[in-house]
C-alpha positions in Angstrom: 6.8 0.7 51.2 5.3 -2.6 50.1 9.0 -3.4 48.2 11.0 -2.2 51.7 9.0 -4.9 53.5 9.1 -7.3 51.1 13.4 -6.5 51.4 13.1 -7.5 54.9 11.0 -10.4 54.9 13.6 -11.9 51.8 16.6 -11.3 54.4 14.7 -12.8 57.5 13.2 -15.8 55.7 16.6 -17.0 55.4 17.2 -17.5 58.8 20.5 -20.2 58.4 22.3 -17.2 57.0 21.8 -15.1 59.7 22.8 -17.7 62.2 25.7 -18.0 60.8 26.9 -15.0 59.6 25.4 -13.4 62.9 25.5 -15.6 65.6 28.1 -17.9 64.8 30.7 -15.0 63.7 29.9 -13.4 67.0 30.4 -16.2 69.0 34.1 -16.5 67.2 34.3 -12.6 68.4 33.8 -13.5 71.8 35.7 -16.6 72.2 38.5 -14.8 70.7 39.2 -11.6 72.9 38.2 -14.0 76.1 40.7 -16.1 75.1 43.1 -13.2 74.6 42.2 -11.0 77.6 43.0 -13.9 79.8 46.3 -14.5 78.5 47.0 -10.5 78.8 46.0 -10.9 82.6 47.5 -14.2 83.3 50.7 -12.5 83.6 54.2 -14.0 83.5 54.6 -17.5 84.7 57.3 -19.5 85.9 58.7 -22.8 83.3 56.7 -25.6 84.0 58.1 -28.5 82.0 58.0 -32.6 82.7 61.5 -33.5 82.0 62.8 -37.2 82.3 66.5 -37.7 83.1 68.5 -40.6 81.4 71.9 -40.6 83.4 74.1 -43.3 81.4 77.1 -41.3 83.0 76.8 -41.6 86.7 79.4 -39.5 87.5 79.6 -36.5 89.8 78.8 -33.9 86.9 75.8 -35.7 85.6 74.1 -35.8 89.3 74.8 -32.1 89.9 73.3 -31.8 86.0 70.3 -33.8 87.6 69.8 -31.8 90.5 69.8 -28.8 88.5 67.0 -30.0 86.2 65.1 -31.2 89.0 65.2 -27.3 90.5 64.5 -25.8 87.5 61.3 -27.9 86.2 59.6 -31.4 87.2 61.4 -34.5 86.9 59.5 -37.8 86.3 61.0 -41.2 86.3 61.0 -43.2 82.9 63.2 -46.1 82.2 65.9 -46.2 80.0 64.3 -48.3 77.6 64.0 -46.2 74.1 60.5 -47.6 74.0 59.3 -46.6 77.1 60.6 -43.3 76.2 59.2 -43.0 73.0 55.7 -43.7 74.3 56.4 -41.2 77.4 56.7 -38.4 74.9 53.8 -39.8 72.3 51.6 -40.0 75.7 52.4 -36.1 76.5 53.7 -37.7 80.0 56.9 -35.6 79.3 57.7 -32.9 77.2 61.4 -33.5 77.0 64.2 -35.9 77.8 67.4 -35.2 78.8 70.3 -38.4 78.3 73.3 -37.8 79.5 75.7 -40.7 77.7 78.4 -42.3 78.7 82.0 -41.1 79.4 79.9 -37.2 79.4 81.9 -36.1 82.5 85.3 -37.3 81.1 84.6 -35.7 77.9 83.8 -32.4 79.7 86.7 -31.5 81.9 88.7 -32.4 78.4 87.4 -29.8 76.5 87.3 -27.3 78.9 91.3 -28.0 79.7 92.3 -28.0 75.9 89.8 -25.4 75.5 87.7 -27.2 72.9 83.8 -27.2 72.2 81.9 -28.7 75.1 80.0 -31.8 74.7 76.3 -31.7 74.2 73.5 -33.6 76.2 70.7 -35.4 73.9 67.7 -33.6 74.1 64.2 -35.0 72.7 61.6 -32.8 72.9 57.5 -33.7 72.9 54.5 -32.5 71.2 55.7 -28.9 72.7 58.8 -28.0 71.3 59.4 -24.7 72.7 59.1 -26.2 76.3 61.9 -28.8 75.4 63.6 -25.4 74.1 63.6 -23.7 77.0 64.9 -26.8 78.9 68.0 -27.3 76.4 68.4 -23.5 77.0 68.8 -24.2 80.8 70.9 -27.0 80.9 73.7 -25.7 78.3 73.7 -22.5 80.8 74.2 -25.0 83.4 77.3 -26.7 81.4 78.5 -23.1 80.4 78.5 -22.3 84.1 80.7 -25.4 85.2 82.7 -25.3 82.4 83.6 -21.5 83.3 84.0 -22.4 87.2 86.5 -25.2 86.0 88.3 -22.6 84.4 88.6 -20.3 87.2 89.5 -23.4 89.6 91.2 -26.1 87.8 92.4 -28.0 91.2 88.7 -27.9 92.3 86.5 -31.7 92.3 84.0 -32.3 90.5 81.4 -31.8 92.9 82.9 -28.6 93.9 82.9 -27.4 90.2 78.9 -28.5 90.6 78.0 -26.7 93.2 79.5 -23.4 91.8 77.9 -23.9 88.7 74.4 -24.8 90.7 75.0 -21.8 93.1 75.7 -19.4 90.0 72.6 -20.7 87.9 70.4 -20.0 91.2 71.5 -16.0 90.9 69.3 -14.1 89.4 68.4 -10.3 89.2 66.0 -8.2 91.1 63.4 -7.4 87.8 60.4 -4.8 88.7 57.4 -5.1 86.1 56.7 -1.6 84.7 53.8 -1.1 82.7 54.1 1.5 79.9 51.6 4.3 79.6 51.2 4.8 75.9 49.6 8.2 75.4 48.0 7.5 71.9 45.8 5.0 73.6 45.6 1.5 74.6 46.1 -0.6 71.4 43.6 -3.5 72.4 40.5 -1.4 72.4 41.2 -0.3 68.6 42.3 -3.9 67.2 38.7 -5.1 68.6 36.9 -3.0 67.4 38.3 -2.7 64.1 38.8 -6.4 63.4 35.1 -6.7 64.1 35.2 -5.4 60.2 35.6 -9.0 58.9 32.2 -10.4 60.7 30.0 -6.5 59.4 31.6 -7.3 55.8 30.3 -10.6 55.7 27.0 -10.4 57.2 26.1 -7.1 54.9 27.2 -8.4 52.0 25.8 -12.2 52.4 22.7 -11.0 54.0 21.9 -7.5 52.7 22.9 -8.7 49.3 20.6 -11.7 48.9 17.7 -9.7 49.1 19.1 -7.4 46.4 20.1 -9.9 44.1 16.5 -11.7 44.6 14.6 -8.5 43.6 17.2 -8.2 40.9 15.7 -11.6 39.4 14.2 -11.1 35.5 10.6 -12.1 36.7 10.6 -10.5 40.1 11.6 -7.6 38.5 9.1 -7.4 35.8 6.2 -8.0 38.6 7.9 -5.1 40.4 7.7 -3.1 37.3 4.3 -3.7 36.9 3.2 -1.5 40.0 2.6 2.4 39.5 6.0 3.3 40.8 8.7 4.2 39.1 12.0 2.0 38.9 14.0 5.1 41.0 11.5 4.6 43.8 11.8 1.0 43.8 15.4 1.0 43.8 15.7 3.2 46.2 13.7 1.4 48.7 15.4 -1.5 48.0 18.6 0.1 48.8 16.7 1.4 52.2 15.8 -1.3 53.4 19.5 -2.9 52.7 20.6 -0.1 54.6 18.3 -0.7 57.2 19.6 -4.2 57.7 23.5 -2.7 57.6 22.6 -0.7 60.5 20.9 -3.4 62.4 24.2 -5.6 61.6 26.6 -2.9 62.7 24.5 -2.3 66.1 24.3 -6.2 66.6 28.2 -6.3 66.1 29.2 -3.2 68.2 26.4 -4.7 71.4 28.4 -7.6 71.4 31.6 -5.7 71.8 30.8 -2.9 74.0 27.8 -5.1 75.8 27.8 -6.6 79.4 28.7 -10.0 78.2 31.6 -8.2 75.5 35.1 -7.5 76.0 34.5 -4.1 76.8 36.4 -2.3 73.8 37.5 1.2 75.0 35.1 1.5 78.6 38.2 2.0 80.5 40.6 4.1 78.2 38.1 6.4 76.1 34.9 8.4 77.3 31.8 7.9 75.6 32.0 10.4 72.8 35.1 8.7 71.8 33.2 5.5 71.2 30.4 7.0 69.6 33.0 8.3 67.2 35.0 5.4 66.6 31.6 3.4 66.2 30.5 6.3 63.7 33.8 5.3 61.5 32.4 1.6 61.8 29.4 2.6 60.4 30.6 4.5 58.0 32.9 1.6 57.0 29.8 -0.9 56.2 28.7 1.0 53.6 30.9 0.0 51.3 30.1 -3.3 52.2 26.6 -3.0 50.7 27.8 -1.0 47.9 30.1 -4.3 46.9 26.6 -6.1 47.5 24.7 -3.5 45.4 27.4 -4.1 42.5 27.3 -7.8 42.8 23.5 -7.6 42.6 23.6 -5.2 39.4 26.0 -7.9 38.5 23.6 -10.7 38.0 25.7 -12.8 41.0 23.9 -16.1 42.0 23.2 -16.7 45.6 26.1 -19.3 45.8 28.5 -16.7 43.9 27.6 -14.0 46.7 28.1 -16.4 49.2 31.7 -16.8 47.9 32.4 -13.4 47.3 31.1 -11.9 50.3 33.9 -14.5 52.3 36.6 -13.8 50.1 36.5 -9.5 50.1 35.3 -9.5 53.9 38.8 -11.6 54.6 40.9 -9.5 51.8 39.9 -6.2 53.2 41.0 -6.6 57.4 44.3 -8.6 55.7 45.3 -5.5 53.3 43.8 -2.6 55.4 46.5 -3.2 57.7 44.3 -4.7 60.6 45.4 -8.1 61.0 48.9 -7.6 59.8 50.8 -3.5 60.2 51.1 -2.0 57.3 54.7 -1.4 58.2 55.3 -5.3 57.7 54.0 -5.0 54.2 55.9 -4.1 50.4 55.8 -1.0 48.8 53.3 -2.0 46.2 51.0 -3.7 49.2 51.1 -0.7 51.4 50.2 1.4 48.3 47.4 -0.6 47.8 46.4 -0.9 52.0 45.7 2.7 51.5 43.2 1.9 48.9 40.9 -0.3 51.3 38.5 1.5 53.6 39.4 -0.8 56.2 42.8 1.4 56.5 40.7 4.6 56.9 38.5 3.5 59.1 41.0 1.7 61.2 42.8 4.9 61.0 40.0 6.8 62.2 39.0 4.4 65.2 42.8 4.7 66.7 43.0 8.4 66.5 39.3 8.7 68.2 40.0 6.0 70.9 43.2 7.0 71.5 43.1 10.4 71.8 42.9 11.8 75.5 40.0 14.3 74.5 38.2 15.2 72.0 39.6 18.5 69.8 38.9 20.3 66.5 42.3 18.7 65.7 41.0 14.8 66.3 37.7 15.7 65.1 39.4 16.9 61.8 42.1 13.5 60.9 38.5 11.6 61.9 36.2 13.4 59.8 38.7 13.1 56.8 39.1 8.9 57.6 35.5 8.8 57.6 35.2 11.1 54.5 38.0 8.8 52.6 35.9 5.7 53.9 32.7 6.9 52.3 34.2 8.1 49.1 35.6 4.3 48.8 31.9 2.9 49.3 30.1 5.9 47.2 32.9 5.1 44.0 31.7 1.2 44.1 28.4 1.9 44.5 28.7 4.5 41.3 30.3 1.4 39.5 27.1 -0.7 40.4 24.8 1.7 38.6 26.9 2.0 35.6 26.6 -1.9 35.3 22.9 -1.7 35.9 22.5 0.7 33.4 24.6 -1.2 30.8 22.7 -4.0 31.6 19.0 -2.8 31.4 20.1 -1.5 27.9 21.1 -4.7 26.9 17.9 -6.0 28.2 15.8 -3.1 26.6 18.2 -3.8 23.2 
Protein backbone atom coordinates (compact mmCIF):
# COMPACT_ATOMS: atom_id res chain seq x y z
CA UNK A 1 0.00 0.00 0.00
CA UNK A 2 2.91 2.13 1.01
CA UNK A 3 4.33 1.79 -2.97
CA UNK A 4 0.50 2.68 -4.34
CA UNK A 5 0.75 5.97 -2.31
CA UNK A 6 4.12 6.65 -2.95
CA UNK A 7 2.65 6.14 -7.15
CA UNK A 8 0.39 8.88 -6.46
CA UNK A 9 2.33 11.38 -4.56
CA UNK A 10 5.23 10.93 -7.65
CA UNK A 11 2.29 11.89 -10.26
CA UNK A 12 0.85 14.75 -8.06
CA UNK A 13 4.21 16.28 -7.06
CA UNK A 14 4.55 17.15 -10.62
CA UNK A 15 1.94 19.49 -10.75
CA UNK A 16 3.24 21.46 -14.29
CA UNK A 17 2.48 18.24 -16.04
CA UNK A 18 -0.80 17.90 -14.95
CA UNK A 19 -1.66 21.49 -15.79
CA UNK A 20 -0.77 20.99 -18.95
CA UNK A 21 -1.65 17.89 -20.04
CA UNK A 22 -4.97 18.32 -17.93
CA UNK A 23 -6.06 21.64 -17.86
CA UNK A 24 -4.54 23.12 -20.72
CA UNK A 25 -5.59 20.15 -23.24
CA UNK A 26 -9.09 20.61 -21.80
CA UNK A 27 -9.25 24.00 -22.31
CA UNK A 28 -8.19 23.28 -26.22
CA UNK A 29 -11.34 20.71 -25.91
CA UNK A 30 -13.60 23.35 -25.07
CA UNK A 31 -12.54 26.20 -27.08
CA UNK A 32 -12.70 23.81 -29.92
CA UNK A 33 -16.38 22.42 -30.05
CA UNK A 34 -17.60 26.14 -28.84
CA UNK A 35 -15.97 27.38 -31.63
CA UNK A 36 -17.49 24.68 -33.79
CA UNK A 37 -21.06 24.44 -32.33
CA UNK A 38 -21.37 28.12 -33.09
CA UNK A 39 -20.51 27.91 -36.57
CA UNK A 40 -23.06 24.79 -36.90
CA UNK A 41 -25.87 27.13 -35.42
CA UNK A 42 -24.84 30.35 -37.07
CA UNK A 43 -26.54 29.05 -40.04
CA UNK A 44 -26.19 30.26 -43.67
CA UNK A 45 -25.40 33.84 -44.15
CA UNK A 46 -25.69 36.28 -46.81
CA UNK A 47 -21.99 37.58 -48.81
CA UNK A 48 -20.71 40.28 -47.02
CA UNK A 49 -17.72 41.59 -48.90
CA UNK A 50 -16.06 45.47 -49.06
CA UNK A 51 -15.58 45.78 -52.66
CA UNK A 52 -13.95 49.08 -54.17
CA UNK A 53 -14.98 50.01 -57.82
CA UNK A 54 -12.34 51.50 -60.24
CA UNK A 55 -14.50 52.52 -63.27
CA UNK A 56 -11.78 53.79 -65.97
CA UNK A 57 -14.61 53.01 -68.57
CA UNK A 58 -17.52 55.26 -67.73
CA UNK A 59 -19.72 53.95 -70.04
CA UNK A 60 -23.29 52.71 -69.72
CA UNK A 61 -22.11 48.94 -69.11
CA UNK A 62 -19.64 49.69 -66.41
CA UNK A 63 -22.35 51.83 -64.23
CA UNK A 64 -24.94 49.01 -64.56
CA UNK A 65 -21.68 46.66 -63.60
CA UNK A 66 -21.37 49.21 -60.62
CA UNK A 67 -24.85 49.13 -59.53
CA UNK A 68 -24.84 45.50 -59.59
CA UNK A 69 -21.80 45.26 -57.22
CA UNK A 70 -23.16 47.73 -55.05
CA UNK A 71 -26.51 45.37 -54.63
CA UNK A 72 -24.79 42.44 -54.24
CA UNK A 73 -22.03 43.47 -51.41
CA UNK A 74 -20.67 46.95 -49.88
CA UNK A 75 -19.00 49.36 -51.97
CA UNK A 76 -16.45 51.75 -50.42
CA UNK A 77 -14.82 54.61 -52.24
CA UNK A 78 -10.96 54.36 -52.83
CA UNK A 79 -9.22 56.48 -55.37
CA UNK A 80 -7.73 55.35 -58.35
CA UNK A 81 -4.29 55.82 -57.22
CA UNK A 82 -2.50 52.11 -57.24
CA UNK A 83 -1.18 53.25 -53.93
CA UNK A 84 -4.11 54.07 -52.19
CA UNK A 85 -5.31 50.88 -53.39
CA UNK A 86 -2.65 48.81 -52.38
CA UNK A 87 -2.75 50.12 -48.83
CA UNK A 88 -6.78 49.73 -48.89
CA UNK A 89 -6.30 45.97 -49.23
CA UNK A 90 -2.95 45.72 -46.84
CA UNK A 91 -5.21 47.76 -44.30
CA UNK A 92 -8.16 44.92 -44.66
CA UNK A 93 -10.35 48.21 -45.56
CA UNK A 94 -11.49 46.09 -48.64
CA UNK A 95 -11.30 42.69 -49.55
CA UNK A 96 -11.41 43.13 -53.24
CA UNK A 97 -11.16 45.54 -56.08
CA UNK A 98 -12.90 45.49 -59.05
CA UNK A 99 -11.20 47.94 -62.30
CA UNK A 100 -13.02 48.08 -64.96
CA UNK A 101 -10.34 49.57 -67.85
CA UNK A 102 -10.79 51.48 -70.47
CA UNK A 103 -12.58 50.89 -73.82
CA UNK A 104 -14.36 47.66 -71.51
CA UNK A 105 -17.79 48.41 -72.93
CA UNK A 106 -16.54 48.64 -76.60
CA UNK A 107 -14.69 45.55 -76.17
CA UNK A 108 -17.74 43.78 -74.86
CA UNK A 109 -20.53 44.28 -77.34
CA UNK A 110 -17.48 43.05 -79.87
CA UNK A 111 -17.09 39.86 -78.64
CA UNK A 112 -20.44 39.05 -78.04
CA UNK A 113 -21.42 40.14 -81.92
CA UNK A 114 -18.46 38.05 -83.39
CA UNK A 115 -19.07 35.63 -80.83
CA UNK A 116 -15.62 35.71 -79.20
CA UNK A 117 -14.44 35.27 -75.46
CA UNK A 118 -15.71 38.14 -73.29
CA UNK A 119 -13.37 40.53 -71.77
CA UNK A 120 -12.41 40.14 -68.14
CA UNK A 121 -12.67 42.78 -65.26
CA UNK A 122 -9.31 43.02 -63.03
CA UNK A 123 -10.01 41.62 -59.88
CA UNK A 124 -7.45 42.01 -56.72
CA UNK A 125 -8.49 40.22 -53.95
CA UNK A 126 -7.31 41.03 -49.94
CA UNK A 127 -6.12 39.01 -47.13
CA UNK A 128 -9.42 36.80 -47.77
CA UNK A 129 -9.33 35.36 -51.02
CA UNK A 130 -12.29 33.39 -51.12
CA UNK A 131 -14.43 36.59 -50.43
CA UNK A 132 -12.74 38.24 -53.58
CA UNK A 133 -13.72 34.73 -55.19
CA UNK A 134 -17.07 34.91 -54.63
CA UNK A 135 -17.17 38.57 -55.91
CA UNK A 136 -15.32 37.57 -59.34
CA UNK A 137 -17.95 34.76 -59.37
CA UNK A 138 -20.75 37.43 -59.28
CA UNK A 139 -19.70 39.83 -61.51
CA UNK A 140 -18.68 37.37 -64.53
CA UNK A 141 -22.43 36.02 -63.92
CA UNK A 142 -23.33 39.52 -64.27
CA UNK A 143 -21.23 39.94 -67.76
CA UNK A 144 -22.59 36.35 -68.76
CA UNK A 145 -26.12 37.71 -68.20
CA UNK A 146 -25.60 40.92 -70.51
CA UNK A 147 -23.70 39.29 -72.89
CA UNK A 148 -26.60 36.65 -73.27
CA UNK A 149 -29.43 39.53 -73.21
CA UNK A 150 -27.37 41.20 -76.08
CA UNK A 151 -27.66 38.18 -77.88
CA UNK A 152 -31.31 37.80 -77.60
CA UNK A 153 -31.73 41.74 -78.42
CA UNK A 154 -29.02 42.99 -80.54
CA UNK A 155 -31.01 46.48 -81.46
CA UNK A 156 -31.37 46.96 -77.66
CA UNK A 157 -29.01 50.06 -75.80
CA UNK A 158 -26.84 49.61 -73.60
CA UNK A 159 -28.60 50.50 -70.70
CA UNK A 160 -31.42 48.39 -71.75
CA UNK A 161 -29.02 45.37 -72.11
CA UNK A 162 -28.10 46.42 -68.24
CA UNK A 163 -31.09 46.41 -66.83
CA UNK A 164 -32.02 42.87 -68.25
CA UNK A 165 -28.94 41.57 -67.11
CA UNK A 166 -29.54 43.39 -63.50
CA UNK A 167 -33.23 42.23 -63.53
CA UNK A 168 -32.08 38.49 -64.46
CA UNK A 169 -29.13 38.42 -61.72
CA UNK A 170 -31.87 39.66 -59.12
CA UNK A 171 -34.00 36.18 -59.82
CA UNK A 172 -33.44 33.69 -57.75
CA UNK A 173 -35.22 30.38 -56.59
CA UNK A 174 -37.50 29.63 -53.81
CA UNK A 175 -34.79 27.14 -51.62
CA UNK A 176 -36.46 25.48 -48.26
CA UNK A 177 -33.72 24.30 -45.71
CA UNK A 178 -34.35 20.62 -44.91
CA UNK A 179 -32.49 19.07 -42.31
CA UNK A 180 -31.64 15.33 -42.73
CA UNK A 181 -32.50 12.85 -40.05
CA UNK A 182 -29.68 10.40 -40.21
CA UNK A 183 -30.77 7.28 -38.37
CA UNK A 184 -27.27 5.94 -37.38
CA UNK A 185 -27.01 8.89 -35.08
CA UNK A 186 -25.89 12.35 -35.11
CA UNK A 187 -22.20 12.36 -36.14
CA UNK A 188 -21.05 15.38 -33.82
CA UNK A 189 -21.68 13.58 -30.60
CA UNK A 190 -19.28 10.54 -31.67
CA UNK A 191 -16.37 12.80 -33.23
CA UNK A 192 -16.25 14.62 -29.60
CA UNK A 193 -16.13 12.20 -27.86
CA UNK A 194 -13.77 10.10 -29.65
CA UNK A 195 -11.32 12.87 -30.58
CA UNK A 196 -11.11 13.47 -26.81
CA UNK A 197 -8.65 10.25 -27.35
CA UNK A 198 -5.63 12.48 -28.18
CA UNK A 199 -5.84 14.62 -24.70
CA UNK A 200 -6.49 10.67 -22.43
CA UNK A 201 -3.38 9.36 -24.54
CA UNK A 202 -1.28 12.08 -23.56
CA UNK A 203 -2.19 12.69 -20.07
CA UNK A 204 -1.88 8.63 -19.19
CA UNK A 205 1.03 8.18 -20.85
CA UNK A 206 3.00 11.52 -19.65
CA UNK A 207 1.51 11.47 -16.35
CA UNK A 208 0.80 7.79 -15.44
CA UNK A 209 4.08 6.94 -16.94
CA UNK A 210 6.39 9.18 -15.02
CA UNK A 211 5.60 7.61 -11.96
CA UNK A 212 6.40 4.28 -13.45
CA UNK A 213 9.47 5.09 -14.98
CA UNK A 214 10.68 6.82 -11.51
CA UNK A 215 10.00 3.53 -9.57
CA UNK A 216 11.66 1.87 -12.38
CA UNK A 217 14.98 3.84 -11.44
CA UNK A 218 18.18 1.28 -10.41
CA UNK A 219 18.26 2.75 -6.78
CA UNK A 220 14.65 3.34 -6.27
CA UNK A 221 14.25 -0.01 -7.18
CA UNK A 222 16.75 -1.62 -5.09
CA UNK A 223 15.18 0.33 -1.84
CA UNK A 224 11.90 -1.10 -3.11
CA UNK A 225 13.39 -4.42 -3.08
CA UNK A 226 14.60 -4.22 0.17
CA UNK A 227 11.02 -4.30 1.79
CA UNK A 228 9.43 -7.83 2.66
CA UNK A 229 7.29 -7.87 -0.48
CA UNK A 230 7.78 -9.51 -3.22
CA UNK A 231 8.64 -7.85 -6.78
CA UNK A 232 4.88 -9.23 -8.18
CA UNK A 233 3.22 -7.26 -5.36
CA UNK A 234 5.16 -4.23 -5.94
CA UNK A 235 4.59 -4.30 -9.46
CA UNK A 236 1.38 -4.78 -9.25
CA UNK A 237 0.61 -1.88 -7.18
CA UNK A 238 2.53 0.15 -9.10
CA UNK A 239 0.39 -0.76 -12.04
CA UNK A 240 -2.77 -0.01 -9.63
CA UNK A 241 -2.11 2.93 -8.74
CA UNK A 242 -1.28 3.89 -12.67
CA UNK A 243 -4.54 2.57 -13.27
CA UNK A 244 -6.01 4.49 -10.65
CA UNK A 245 -4.77 7.71 -12.15
CA UNK A 246 -6.03 6.48 -15.89
CA UNK A 247 -9.41 6.31 -14.52
CA UNK A 248 -9.23 9.71 -12.73
CA UNK A 249 -7.87 11.08 -16.27
CA UNK A 250 -10.71 9.41 -18.35
CA UNK A 251 -13.48 10.81 -15.69
CA UNK A 252 -11.71 14.28 -15.73
CA UNK A 253 -11.87 14.16 -19.68
CA UNK A 254 -15.42 12.71 -20.13
CA UNK A 255 -16.81 15.74 -17.12
CA UNK A 256 -15.61 18.10 -19.33
CA UNK A 257 -17.40 16.81 -22.23
CA UNK A 258 -20.64 15.67 -20.94
CA UNK A 259 -20.46 18.45 -17.90
CA UNK A 260 -22.62 21.73 -17.48
CA UNK A 261 -19.93 23.91 -18.86
CA UNK A 262 -19.12 20.91 -21.92
CA UNK A 263 -20.55 20.61 -25.25
CA UNK A 264 -22.91 18.25 -24.28
CA UNK A 265 -21.72 15.03 -26.42
CA UNK A 266 -24.80 12.85 -27.01
CA UNK A 267 -27.52 14.57 -24.14
CA UNK A 268 -29.90 15.18 -26.95
CA UNK A 269 -29.52 12.17 -29.44
CA UNK A 270 -28.60 9.09 -27.06
CA UNK A 271 -30.15 8.07 -23.59
CA UNK A 272 -27.97 7.54 -20.76
CA UNK A 273 -27.07 3.94 -21.17
CA UNK A 274 -25.84 4.73 -24.52
CA UNK A 275 -23.28 7.16 -23.00
CA UNK A 276 -22.38 4.99 -20.33
CA UNK A 277 -21.46 2.57 -23.05
CA UNK A 278 -19.69 4.67 -25.39
CA UNK A 279 -17.76 6.15 -22.27
CA UNK A 280 -17.14 2.32 -21.28
CA UNK A 281 -15.26 1.90 -24.86
CA UNK A 282 -13.35 5.24 -23.82
CA UNK A 283 -12.20 3.64 -20.94
CA UNK A 284 -11.44 0.73 -22.31
CA UNK A 285 -9.39 2.56 -24.98
CA UNK A 286 -6.93 4.18 -22.18
CA UNK A 287 -5.62 1.25 -21.35
CA UNK A 288 -3.55 0.82 -23.87
CA UNK A 289 -2.32 4.06 -23.19
CA UNK A 290 -0.74 2.95 -19.95
CA UNK A 291 0.32 -0.24 -21.41
CA UNK A 292 2.52 1.94 -24.00
CA UNK A 293 3.65 3.75 -20.60
CA UNK A 294 4.23 0.47 -18.84
CA UNK A 295 6.48 -0.64 -21.95
CA UNK A 296 8.25 2.62 -22.12
CA UNK A 297 8.93 2.32 -18.41
CA UNK A 298 10.27 -1.48 -18.75
CA UNK A 299 12.03 0.33 -21.40
CA UNK A 300 14.42 2.41 -19.30
CA UNK A 301 12.72 5.84 -21.23
CA UNK A 302 14.00 9.13 -19.52
CA UNK A 303 11.44 11.58 -18.42
CA UNK A 304 12.22 13.92 -21.45
CA UNK A 305 12.03 10.70 -23.93
CA UNK A 306 8.42 9.95 -22.35
CA UNK A 307 7.52 13.38 -22.75
CA UNK A 308 8.22 12.99 -26.55
CA UNK A 309 6.75 9.79 -27.03
CA UNK A 310 3.65 10.18 -25.19
CA UNK A 311 3.07 13.51 -27.88
CA UNK A 312 4.03 11.71 -30.81
CA UNK A 313 1.69 8.08 -30.31
CA UNK A 314 -1.24 10.24 -28.66
CA UNK A 315 -1.22 12.30 -32.16
CA UNK A 316 -0.40 9.05 -34.47
CA UNK A 317 -3.15 7.10 -33.02
CA UNK A 318 -6.60 9.71 -33.58
CA UNK A 319 -4.64 10.50 -37.16
CA UNK A 320 -4.49 6.63 -38.26
CA UNK A 321 -7.52 5.28 -36.31
CA UNK A 322 -9.52 7.10 -38.65
CA UNK A 323 -10.81 9.92 -36.18
CA UNK A 324 -9.45 12.93 -37.57
CA UNK A 325 -9.25 11.87 -41.09
CA UNK A 326 -12.12 8.69 -42.62
CA UNK A 327 -10.59 5.82 -43.15
CA UNK A 328 -12.24 5.87 -46.49
CA UNK A 329 -9.82 8.88 -47.56
CA UNK A 330 -6.87 6.72 -46.70
CA UNK A 331 -4.55 3.94 -48.99
CA UNK A 332 -4.85 0.44 -48.86
CA UNK A 333 -1.81 -0.20 -46.79
CA UNK A 334 -2.95 2.87 -44.35
CA UNK A 335 -6.42 1.52 -43.90
CA UNK A 336 -4.94 -1.92 -43.21
CA UNK A 337 -2.93 -0.52 -40.68
CA UNK A 338 -6.08 2.08 -39.12
CA UNK A 339 -7.48 -1.23 -38.21
CA UNK A 340 -4.52 -2.07 -36.22
CA UNK A 341 -5.01 1.09 -33.77
CA UNK A 342 -7.50 0.82 -30.95
CA UNK A 343 -8.53 4.22 -31.67
CA UNK A 344 -10.46 2.51 -34.75
CA UNK A 345 -12.19 0.09 -32.40
CA UNK A 346 -13.10 2.24 -30.05
CA UNK A 347 -14.26 4.87 -32.33
CA UNK A 348 -16.04 2.07 -33.92
CA UNK A 349 -17.72 1.12 -30.83
CA UNK A 350 -18.64 4.82 -29.62
CA UNK A 351 -20.72 5.37 -33.14
CA UNK A 352 -22.58 2.20 -33.01
CA UNK A 353 -23.53 2.89 -29.11
CA UNK A 354 -24.40 6.53 -29.72
CA UNK A 355 -25.96 6.07 -32.72
CA UNK A 356 -28.04 3.40 -32.26
CA UNK A 357 -31.80 4.27 -31.41
CA UNK A 358 -31.84 1.63 -28.56
CA UNK A 359 -30.03 -0.54 -26.96
CA UNK A 360 -30.21 -4.47 -28.37
CA UNK A 361 -28.32 -7.77 -28.00
CA UNK A 362 -27.34 -6.88 -31.60
CA UNK A 363 -25.56 -3.29 -30.62
CA UNK A 364 -24.49 -4.72 -27.46
CA UNK A 365 -22.75 -7.50 -29.46
CA UNK A 366 -20.61 -5.18 -32.46
CA UNK A 367 -19.78 -3.01 -29.00
CA UNK A 368 -18.70 -5.72 -26.88
CA UNK A 369 -16.40 -7.08 -29.79
CA UNK A 370 -14.83 -3.16 -30.33
CA UNK A 371 -14.23 -3.13 -26.86
CA UNK A 372 -12.92 -6.72 -26.79
CA UNK A 373 -10.53 -5.80 -29.96
CA UNK A 374 -9.56 -2.47 -28.00
CA UNK A 375 -8.33 -4.41 -25.00
CA UNK A 376 -6.66 -7.13 -26.77
CA UNK A 377 -4.48 -4.14 -28.55
CA UNK A 378 -3.60 -2.73 -24.85
CA UNK A 379 -3.22 -6.41 -23.19
CA UNK A 380 -0.55 -7.50 -26.38
CA UNK A 381 1.60 -4.14 -25.58
CA UNK A 382 1.43 -4.58 -22.13
CA UNK A 383 2.69 -8.46 -22.68
CA UNK A 384 5.53 -6.83 -24.81
CA UNK A 385 6.50 -4.60 -21.63
CA UNK A 386 6.97 -7.61 -19.41
CA UNK A 387 8.93 -9.51 -21.91
CA UNK A 388 11.34 -6.43 -21.90
CA UNK A 389 11.38 -6.34 -18.26
CA UNK A 390 12.17 -9.68 -17.97
CA UNK A 391 15.09 -9.46 -20.51
CA UNK A 392 16.20 -6.70 -18.74
CA UNK A 393 16.33 -7.83 -15.02
CA UNK A 394 18.30 -10.83 -16.56
CA UNK A 395 20.72 -8.73 -17.95
CA UNK A 396 20.84 -6.98 -14.66
CA UNK A 397 20.89 -10.26 -12.57
CA UNK A 398 23.77 -11.56 -15.43
Amino acid sequence: MNIFRCALRIVMRHKIYLMVYAGFLAILVMVQYSSSDASKTAGPTNLEARVAVVDRDGSALSRGLIRHIGRMCTRVSVADDPFELQDAIATQLIDCVIIVPKGFEKAFTGAVRQGDDLPEVEADYGSFPQVGSLVSQGVSRWLSLAAASLSLRPGASVSEISDLASDAARAHADVHEVRAVSHDGDDAPVNQLSSISFAVSAAVIVCGGLALVTLGRRGVRQRMCAAPVGPARLSAFSLLACALVTVMICAYFSFVILGPFGPGVGADTAGPAQIALALSALFAFSLTPLAIAFLLAQLGVSELGLNAAGNTVSFLMPLLGGIWMPVSFMGGVTRAVAHLMPTFWMNEAITTAIGAPSLSADVLSRVGVDIGLTVLIACAIAAVGLAVGHVRQRERSA
